[in-house]
C-alpha positions as CSV (number, residue, x, y, z in Angstrom):
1,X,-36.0,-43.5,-32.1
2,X,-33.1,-41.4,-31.4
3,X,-34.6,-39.9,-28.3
4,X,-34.4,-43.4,-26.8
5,X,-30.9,-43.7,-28.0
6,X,-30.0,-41.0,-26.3
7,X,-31.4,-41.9,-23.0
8,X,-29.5,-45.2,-23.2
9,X,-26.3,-43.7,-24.2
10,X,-26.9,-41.3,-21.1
11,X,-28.0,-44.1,-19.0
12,X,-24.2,-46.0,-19.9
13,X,-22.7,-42.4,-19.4
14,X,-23.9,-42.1,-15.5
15,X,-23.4,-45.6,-14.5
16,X,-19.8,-45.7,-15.8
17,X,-19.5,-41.9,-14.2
18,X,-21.1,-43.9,-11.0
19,X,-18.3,-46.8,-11.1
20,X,-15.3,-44.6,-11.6
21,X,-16.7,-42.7,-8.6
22,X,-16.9,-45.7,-6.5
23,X,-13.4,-47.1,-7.7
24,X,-11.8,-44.0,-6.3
25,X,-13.8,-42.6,-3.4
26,X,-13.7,-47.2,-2.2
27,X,-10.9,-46.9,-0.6
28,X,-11.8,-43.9,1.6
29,X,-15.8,-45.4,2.3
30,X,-14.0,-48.5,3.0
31,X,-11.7,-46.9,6.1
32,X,-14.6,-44.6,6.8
33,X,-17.4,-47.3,7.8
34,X,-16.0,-48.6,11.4
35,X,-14.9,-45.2,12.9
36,X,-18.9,-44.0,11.8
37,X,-20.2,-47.4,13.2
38,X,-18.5,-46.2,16.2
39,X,-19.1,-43.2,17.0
40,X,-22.9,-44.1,16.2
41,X,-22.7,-47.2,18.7
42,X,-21.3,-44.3,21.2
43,X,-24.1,-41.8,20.2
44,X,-26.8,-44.5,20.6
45,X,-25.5,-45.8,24.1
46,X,-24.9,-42.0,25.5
47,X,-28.6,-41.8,24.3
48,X,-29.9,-44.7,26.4
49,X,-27.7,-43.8,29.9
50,X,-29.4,-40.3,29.4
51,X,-32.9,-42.0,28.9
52,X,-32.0,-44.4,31.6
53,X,-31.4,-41.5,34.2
54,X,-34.0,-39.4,33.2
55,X,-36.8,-41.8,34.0
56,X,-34.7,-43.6,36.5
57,X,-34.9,-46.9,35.3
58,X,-32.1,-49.5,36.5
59,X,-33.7,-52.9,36.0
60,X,-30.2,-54.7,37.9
61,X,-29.9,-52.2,40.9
């Protein structure tokens, strides 16, 4: 009985931990998400001109 106390307690302990973590780190995630969307847009179409030129293939020219 108190084992499963304690894993409920615990279980309150890490989610509040979890929320306090968000509520401060939201601000930065939040400013964070469009410059990574970005730069991974830019990765992914660098990605495809390489492919593109390595196998030649330039369906509109």
């Amino acid at each position: 009985m108190v084992r499963s106390i304690e894993k409920v307690l615990t279980f309150f302990v890490i989610v509040i931990l979890i929320l306090l973590l968000l509520d401060l780190l939201g601000g930065f995630i939040a400013n964070s998400v469009p410059e990574a969307s970005d730069k991974l847009g830019e990765i992914l179409r660098n990605t495809w001109r390489g492919f593109e030129d390595l196998v030649h293939y330039h369906p509109y020219h």
